[in-house]
RODO-895237 format. One record per residue: residue in one letter; x, y, z of N, C-alpha, C in turn. Coordinates in pm, whole numbers, padded with zeros to 5 digits, always signed. Atoms other than C-alpha are relative to their C-alpha. Example, Ala and Ser with C-alpha at 12.3 -4.5 7.8 and 13.67 -1.06 7.14 Angstrom:
2
a+00089-00119+00000+01230-00450+00780+00090+00120+00000 s-00082-00119-00006+01367-00106+00714-00077+00109+00073 
This chain:
278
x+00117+00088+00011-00159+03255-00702-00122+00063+00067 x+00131-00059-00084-00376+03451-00466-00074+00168-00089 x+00007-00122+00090-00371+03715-00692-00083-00001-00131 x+00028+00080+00125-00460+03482-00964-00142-00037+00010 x+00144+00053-00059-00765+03339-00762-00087+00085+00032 x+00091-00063+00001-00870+03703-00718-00061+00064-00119 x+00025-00047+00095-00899+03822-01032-00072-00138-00076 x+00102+00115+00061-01104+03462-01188-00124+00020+00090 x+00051-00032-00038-01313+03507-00915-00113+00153-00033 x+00095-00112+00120-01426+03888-01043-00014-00056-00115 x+00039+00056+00149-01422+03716-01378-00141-00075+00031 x+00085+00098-00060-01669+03479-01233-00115+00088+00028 x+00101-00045-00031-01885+03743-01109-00078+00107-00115 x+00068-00066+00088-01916+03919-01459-00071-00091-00093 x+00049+00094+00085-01973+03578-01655-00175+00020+00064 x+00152+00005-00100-02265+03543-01385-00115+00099-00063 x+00104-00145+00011-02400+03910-01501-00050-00016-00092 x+00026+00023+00196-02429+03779-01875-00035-00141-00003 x+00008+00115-00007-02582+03451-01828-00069-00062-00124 x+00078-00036+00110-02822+03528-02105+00081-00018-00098 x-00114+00024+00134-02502+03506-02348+00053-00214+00002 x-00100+00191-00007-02395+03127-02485+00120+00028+00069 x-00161+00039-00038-02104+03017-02308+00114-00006-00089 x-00088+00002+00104-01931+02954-02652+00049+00156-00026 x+00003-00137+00019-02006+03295-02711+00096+00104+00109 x-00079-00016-00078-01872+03413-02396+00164-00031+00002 x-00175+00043+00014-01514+03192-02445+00057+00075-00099 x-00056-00044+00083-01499+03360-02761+00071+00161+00013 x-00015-00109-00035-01476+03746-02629+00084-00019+00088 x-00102-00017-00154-01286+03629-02274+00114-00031-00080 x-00122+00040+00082-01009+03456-02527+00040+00109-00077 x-00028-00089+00121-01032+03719-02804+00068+00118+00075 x-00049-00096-00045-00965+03996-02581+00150-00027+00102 x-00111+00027-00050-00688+03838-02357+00123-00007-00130 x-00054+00052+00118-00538+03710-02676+00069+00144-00087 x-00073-00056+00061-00466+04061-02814+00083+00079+00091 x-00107-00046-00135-00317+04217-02454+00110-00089-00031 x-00089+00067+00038-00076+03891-02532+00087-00025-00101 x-00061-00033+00077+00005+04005-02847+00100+00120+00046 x-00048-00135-00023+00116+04378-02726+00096-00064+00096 x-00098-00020-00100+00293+04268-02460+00133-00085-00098 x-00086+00083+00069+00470+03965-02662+00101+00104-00088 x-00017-00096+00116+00509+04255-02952+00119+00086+00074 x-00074-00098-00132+00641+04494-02640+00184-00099+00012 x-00140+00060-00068+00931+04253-02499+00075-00076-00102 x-00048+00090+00177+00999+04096-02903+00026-00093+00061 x-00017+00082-00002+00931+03779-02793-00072-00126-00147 x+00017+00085+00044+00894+03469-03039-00158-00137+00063 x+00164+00075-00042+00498+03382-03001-00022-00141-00034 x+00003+00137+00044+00523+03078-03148+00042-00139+00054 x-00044+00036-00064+00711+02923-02911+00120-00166-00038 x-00118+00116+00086+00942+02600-02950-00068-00158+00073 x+00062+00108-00024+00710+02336-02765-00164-00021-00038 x+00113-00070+00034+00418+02382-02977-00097-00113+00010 x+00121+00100+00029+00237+02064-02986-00019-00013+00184 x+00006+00005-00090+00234+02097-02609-00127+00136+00061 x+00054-00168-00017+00104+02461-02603-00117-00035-00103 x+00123+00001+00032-00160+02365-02824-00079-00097+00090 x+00054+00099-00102-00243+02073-02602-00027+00098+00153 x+00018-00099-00164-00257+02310-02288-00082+00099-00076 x+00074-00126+00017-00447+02544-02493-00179-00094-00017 x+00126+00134-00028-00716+02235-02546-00018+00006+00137 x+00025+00034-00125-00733+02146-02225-00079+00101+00065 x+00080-00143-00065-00800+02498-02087-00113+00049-00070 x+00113-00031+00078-01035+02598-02357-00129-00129+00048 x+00115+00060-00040-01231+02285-02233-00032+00003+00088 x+00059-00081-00174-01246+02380-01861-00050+00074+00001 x+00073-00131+00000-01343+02693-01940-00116+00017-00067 x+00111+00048+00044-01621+02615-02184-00091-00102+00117 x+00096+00071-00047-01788+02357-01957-00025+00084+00123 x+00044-00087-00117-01735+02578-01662-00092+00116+00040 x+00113-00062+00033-01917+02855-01790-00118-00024-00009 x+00140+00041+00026-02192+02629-01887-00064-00005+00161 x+00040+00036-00086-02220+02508-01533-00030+00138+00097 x+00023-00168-00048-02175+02901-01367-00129+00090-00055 x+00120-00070+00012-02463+02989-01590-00138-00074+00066 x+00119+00093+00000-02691+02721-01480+00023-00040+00160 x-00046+00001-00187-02589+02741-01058+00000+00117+00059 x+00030-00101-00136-02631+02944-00776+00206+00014-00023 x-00120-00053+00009-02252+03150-00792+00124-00107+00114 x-00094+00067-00037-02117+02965-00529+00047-00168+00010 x+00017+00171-00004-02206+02561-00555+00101-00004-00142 x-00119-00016+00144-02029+02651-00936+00132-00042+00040 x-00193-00042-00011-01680+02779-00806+00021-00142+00092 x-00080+00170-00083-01688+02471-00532-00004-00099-00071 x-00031+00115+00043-01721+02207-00741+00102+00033-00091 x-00071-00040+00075-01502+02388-00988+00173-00028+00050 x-00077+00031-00087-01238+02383-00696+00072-00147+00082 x-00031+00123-00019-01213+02032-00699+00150-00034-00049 x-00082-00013+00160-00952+02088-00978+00154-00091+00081 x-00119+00027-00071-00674+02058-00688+00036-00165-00002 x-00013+00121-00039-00722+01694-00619+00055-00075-00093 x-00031+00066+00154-00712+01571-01008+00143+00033+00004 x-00079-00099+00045-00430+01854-01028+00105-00157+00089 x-00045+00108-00099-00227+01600-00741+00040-00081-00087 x-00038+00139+00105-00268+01323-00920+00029-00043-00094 x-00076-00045+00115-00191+01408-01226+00119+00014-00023 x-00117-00026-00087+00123+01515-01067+00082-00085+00048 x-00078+00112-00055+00239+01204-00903-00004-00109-00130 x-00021+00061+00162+00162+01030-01246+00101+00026-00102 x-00012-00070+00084+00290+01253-01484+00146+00044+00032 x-00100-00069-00016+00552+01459-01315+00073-00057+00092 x-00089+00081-00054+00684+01208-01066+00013+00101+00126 x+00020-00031-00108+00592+01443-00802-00064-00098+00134 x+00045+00037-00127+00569+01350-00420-00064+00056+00096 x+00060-00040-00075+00339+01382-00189+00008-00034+00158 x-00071+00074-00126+00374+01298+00186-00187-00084+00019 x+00067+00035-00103+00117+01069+00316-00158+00039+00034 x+00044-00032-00058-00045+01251+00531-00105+00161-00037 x+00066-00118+00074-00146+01549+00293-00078-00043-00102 x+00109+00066+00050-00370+01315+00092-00110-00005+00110 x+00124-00010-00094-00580+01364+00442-00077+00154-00018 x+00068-00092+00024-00573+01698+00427-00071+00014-00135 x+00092+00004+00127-00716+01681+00060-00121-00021+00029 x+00147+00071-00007-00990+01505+00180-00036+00062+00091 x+00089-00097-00059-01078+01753+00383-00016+00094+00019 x+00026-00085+00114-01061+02005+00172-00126-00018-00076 x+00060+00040+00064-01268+01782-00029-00190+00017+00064 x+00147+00034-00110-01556+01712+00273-00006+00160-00009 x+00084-00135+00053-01571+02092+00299-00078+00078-00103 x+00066-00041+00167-01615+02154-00087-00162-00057+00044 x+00119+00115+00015-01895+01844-00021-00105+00090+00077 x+00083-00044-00127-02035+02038+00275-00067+00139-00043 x+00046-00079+00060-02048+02373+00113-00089-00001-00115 x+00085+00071+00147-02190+02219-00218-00184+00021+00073 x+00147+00046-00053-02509+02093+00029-00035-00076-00100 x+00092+00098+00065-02788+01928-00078-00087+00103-00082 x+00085-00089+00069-02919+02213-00324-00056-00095-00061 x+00093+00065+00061-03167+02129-00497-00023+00048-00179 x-00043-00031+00174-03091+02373-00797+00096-00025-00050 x-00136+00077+00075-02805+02167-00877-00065-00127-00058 x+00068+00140+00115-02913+01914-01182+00187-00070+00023 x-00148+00114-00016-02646+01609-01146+00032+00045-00149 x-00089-00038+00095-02583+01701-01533+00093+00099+00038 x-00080-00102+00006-02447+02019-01464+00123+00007+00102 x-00070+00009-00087-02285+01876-01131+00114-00099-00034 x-00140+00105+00117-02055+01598-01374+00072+00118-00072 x-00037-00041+00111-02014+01817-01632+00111+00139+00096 x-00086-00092-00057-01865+02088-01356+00145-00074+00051 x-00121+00085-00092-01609+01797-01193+00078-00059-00129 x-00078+00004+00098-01510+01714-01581+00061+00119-00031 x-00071-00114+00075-01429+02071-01638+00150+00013+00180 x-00085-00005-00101-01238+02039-01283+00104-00080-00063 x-00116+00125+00014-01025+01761-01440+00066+00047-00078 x-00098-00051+00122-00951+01953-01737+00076+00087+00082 x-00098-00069-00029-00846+02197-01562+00179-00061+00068 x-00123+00080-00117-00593+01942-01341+00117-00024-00149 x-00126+00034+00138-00455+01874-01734+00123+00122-00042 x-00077-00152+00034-00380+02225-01795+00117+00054+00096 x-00100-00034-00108-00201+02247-01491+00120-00012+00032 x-00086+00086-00012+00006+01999-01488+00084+00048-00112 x-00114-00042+00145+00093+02082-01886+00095+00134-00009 x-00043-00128-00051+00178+02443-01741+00139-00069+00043 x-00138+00024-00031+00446+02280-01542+00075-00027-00049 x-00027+00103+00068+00551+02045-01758+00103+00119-00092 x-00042-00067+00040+00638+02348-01944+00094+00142+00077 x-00072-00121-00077+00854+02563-01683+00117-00025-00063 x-00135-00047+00079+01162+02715-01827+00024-00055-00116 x+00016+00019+00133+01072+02607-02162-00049+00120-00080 x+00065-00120+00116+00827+02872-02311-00037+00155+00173 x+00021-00076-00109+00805+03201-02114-00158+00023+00027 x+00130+00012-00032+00483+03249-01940-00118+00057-00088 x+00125-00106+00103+00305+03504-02193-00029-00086-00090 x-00012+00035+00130+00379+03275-02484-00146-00187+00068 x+00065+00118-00056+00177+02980-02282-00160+00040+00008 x+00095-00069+00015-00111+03228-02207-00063+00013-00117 x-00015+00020+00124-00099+03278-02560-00072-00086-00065 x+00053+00137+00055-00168+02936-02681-00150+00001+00053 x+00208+00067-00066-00487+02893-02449-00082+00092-00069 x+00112-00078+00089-00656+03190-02590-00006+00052-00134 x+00038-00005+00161-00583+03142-02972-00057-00146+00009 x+00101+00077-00029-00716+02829-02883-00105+00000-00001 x+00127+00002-00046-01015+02927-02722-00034+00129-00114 x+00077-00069+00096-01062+03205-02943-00045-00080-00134 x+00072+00051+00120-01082+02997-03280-00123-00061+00064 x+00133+00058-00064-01320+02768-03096-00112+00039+00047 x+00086-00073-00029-01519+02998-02977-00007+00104-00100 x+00035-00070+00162-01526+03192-03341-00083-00080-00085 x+00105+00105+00128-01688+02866-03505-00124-00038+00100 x+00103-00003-00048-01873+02790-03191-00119+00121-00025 x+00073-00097-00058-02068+03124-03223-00091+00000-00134 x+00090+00019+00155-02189+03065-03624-00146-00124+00066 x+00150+00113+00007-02425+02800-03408-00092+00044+00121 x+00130-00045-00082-02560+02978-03117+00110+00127+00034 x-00025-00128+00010-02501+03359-03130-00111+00061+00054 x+00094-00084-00091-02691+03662-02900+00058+00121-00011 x-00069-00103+00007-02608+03976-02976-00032+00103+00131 x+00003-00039-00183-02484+04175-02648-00076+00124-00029 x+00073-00097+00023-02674+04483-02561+00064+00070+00132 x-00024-00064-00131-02573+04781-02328+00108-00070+00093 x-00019+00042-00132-02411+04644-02016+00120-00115-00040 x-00019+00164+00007-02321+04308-02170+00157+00052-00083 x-00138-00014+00065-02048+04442-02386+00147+00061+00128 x-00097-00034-00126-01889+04612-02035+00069-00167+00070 x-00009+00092-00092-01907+04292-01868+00143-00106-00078 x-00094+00067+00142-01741+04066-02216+00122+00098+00039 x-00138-00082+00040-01471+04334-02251+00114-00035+00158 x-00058+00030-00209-01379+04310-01778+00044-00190-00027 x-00074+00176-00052-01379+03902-01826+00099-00040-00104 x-00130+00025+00052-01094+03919-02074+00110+00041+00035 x-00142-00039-00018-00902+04166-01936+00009-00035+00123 x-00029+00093-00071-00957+03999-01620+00069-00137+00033 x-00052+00109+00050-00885+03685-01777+00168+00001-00005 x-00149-00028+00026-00518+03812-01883+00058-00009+00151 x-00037-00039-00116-00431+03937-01544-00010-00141+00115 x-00002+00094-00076-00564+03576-01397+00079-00080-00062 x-00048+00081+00063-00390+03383-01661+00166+00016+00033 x-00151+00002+00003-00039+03521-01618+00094-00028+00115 x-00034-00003-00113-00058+03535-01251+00008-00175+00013 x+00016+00197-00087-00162+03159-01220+00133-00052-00113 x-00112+00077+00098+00111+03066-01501+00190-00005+00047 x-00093-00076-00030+00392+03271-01338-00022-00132+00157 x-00019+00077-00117+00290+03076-01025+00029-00147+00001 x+00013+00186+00025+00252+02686-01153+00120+00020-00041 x-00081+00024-00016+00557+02755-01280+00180+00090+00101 x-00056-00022-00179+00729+02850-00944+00027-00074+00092 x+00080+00111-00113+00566+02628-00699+00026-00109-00061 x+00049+00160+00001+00502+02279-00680-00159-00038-00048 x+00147-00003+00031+00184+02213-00831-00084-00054+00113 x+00100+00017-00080+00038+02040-00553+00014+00134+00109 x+00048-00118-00108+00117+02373-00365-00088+00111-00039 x+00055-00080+00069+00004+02597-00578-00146-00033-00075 x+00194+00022+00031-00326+02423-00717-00065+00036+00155 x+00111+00024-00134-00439+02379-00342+00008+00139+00044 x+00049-00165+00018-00413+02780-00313-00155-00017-00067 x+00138-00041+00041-00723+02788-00540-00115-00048+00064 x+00081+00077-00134-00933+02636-00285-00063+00186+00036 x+00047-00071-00055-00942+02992-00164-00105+00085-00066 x+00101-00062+00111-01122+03098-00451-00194-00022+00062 x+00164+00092-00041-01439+02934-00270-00039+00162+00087 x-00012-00068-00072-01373+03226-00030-00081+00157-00083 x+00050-00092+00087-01447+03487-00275-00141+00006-00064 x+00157+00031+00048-01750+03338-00425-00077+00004+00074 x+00088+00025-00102-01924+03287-00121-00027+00125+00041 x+00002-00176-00022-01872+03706-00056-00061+00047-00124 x+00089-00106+00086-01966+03781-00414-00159-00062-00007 x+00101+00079+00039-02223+03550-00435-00101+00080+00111 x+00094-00053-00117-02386+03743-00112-00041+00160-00036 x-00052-00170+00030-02277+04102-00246-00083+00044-00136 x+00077+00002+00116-02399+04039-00598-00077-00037-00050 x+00159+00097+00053-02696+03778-00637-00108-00014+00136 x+00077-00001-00080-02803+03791-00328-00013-00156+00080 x+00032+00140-00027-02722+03413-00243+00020-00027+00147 x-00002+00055-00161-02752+03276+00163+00070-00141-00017 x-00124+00136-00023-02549+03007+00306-00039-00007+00162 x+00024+00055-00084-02625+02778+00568+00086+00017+00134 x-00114+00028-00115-02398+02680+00907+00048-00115-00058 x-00088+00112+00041-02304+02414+00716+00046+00008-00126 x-00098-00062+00082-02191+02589+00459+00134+00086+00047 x-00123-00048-00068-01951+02764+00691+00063-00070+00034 x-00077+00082-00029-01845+02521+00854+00102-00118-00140 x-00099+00020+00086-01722+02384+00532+00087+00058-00028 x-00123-00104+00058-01562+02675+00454+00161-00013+00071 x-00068+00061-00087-01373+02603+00773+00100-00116-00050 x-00080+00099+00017-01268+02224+00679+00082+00072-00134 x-00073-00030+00160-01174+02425+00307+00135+00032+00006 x-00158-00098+00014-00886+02684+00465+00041-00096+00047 x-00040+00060-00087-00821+02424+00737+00072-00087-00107 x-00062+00139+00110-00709+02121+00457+00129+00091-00066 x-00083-00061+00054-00535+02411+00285+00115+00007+00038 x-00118-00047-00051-00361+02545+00505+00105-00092+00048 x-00091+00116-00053-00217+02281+00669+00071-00093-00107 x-00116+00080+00110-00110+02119+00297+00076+00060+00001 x-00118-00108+00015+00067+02443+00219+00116-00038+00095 x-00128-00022-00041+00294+02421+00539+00045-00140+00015 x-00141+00109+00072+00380+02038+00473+00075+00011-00053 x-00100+00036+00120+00460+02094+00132+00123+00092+00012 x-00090-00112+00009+00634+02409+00214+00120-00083+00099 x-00091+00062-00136+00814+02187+00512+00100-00099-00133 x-00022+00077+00084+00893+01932+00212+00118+00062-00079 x-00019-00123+00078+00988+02174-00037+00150+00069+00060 x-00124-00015-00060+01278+02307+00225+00094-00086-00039 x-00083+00102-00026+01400+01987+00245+00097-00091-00125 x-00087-00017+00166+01460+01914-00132+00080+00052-00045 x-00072-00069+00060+01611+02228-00162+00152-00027+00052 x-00120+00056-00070+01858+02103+00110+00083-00078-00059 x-00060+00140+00048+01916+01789-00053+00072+00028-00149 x-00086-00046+00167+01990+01955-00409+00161+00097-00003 
């Protein structure tokens, strides 16, 4: 997962470089190009792409194709790091989703730490002022999708192997982003085609890692990893745009690992204790 959160993160910082490109446009190249690495490899290990839970795998390929579309929108239209934190909300939905859905448990006392996880996100966020409330909804709906995708990931452990799941999301997002582009198209120039070509094969490398992990983990352990993703943005965002951050943007950062960390070694305390009991 940390592996997973570093490589979206660089993805994150090439979308940024190409802001000038539609977002549709964008999903269509990050999908298209993951999408044929997922062939070769599929092709490589003769696995059955098609998989055997398909109305599921297209539903997880929805879901993700719509996180990732709105997220982009909101990454082009934000300062690099107010994006990824509200983006990082994903965990909380992801939870609850979870105790709905999958009949997962939570203790208590790690619905605190969430929330202050959450107050850090809030704290880091600030009170910018180049944040339009559209783009600040439309980033906490693409957080939710993502909590769908997450969940449908699990939902799907030891059903379809992880490539074939990958798979789905970016023939997904590629058709969608093939018809999206007949309505707002930019043709890349120089630079822009480097950048397109890095956030797919980035994309692959984040997709398999985070898939390989959701289904591993516990989803509420493994979403609340991406939290650290905030961590990354806040470094490229300084490294590559040039963006400043308050003391009260640190100090969020603070409540961010702090909520984390301390879920992790509940659930991980939890997590023992199941395995005991099984």
């Amino acid at each position: 997962m940390l592996a997973a959160t570093f490589f979206f993160a660089l993805m994150n910082v090439c979308i940024k470089k190409i802001s000038h490109i539609p977002p549709m446009e964008v999903v269509f190249f990050r999908c298209f190009v993951s999408m044929v690495c997922c062939f070769a490899i599929i092709f490589y290990d003769k696995l059955d792409w098609k998989g055997s839970n398909r109305w599921m795998l297209i539903a997880r390929g929805v879901a993700g194709t719509t996180a990732v579309y709105t997220f982009f929108v909101t990454l082009q239209h934000m300062p690099l790091a107010p994006a990824v934190t509200i983006q990082y909300t994903s965990p909380i939905f992801t939870t609850l989703i979870a105790i709905l859905i999958l009949k997962e448990n939570v203790k208590p006392i790690q619905y605190l730490f969430f929330a202050m996880s959450f107050l850090g996100v809030i704290m880091v966020k600030g009170f910018d002022a180049r944040i339009n409330i559209w783009f600040l909804l439309l980033g906490l709906f693409s957080a939710f999708s993502s909590a769908i995708a997450y969940n449908l990931v699990r939902s799907l452990k030891e059903k379809e192997h992880p490539i074939v799941v990958v798979l789905h999301f970016q023939l997904v997002g590629t058709l969608v982003g093939f018809v999206g582009c007949f309505f707002d198209w930019k043709m890349p120039q120089g630079m822009d085609w480097v950048y397109l070509l890095l956030t797919g094969i980035l994309t692959q490398l984040g997709q398999t890692n985070l898939t390989k992990a959701l289904q591993t983990e516990r989803v509420a352990i493994t979403s609340s990893l991406n939290y650290l993703g905030i961590l990354y943005a806040l470094i490229f965002g300084v490294m590559f745009f040039s963006e400043s951050y308050t003391i009260t943007i640190i100090t969020g950062i603070s409540f961010v690992v702090g909520g984390v960390l301390l879920n992790i070694i509940f659930g991980k305390k939890d997590q023992a204790i199941a395995a005991t009991d099984e």
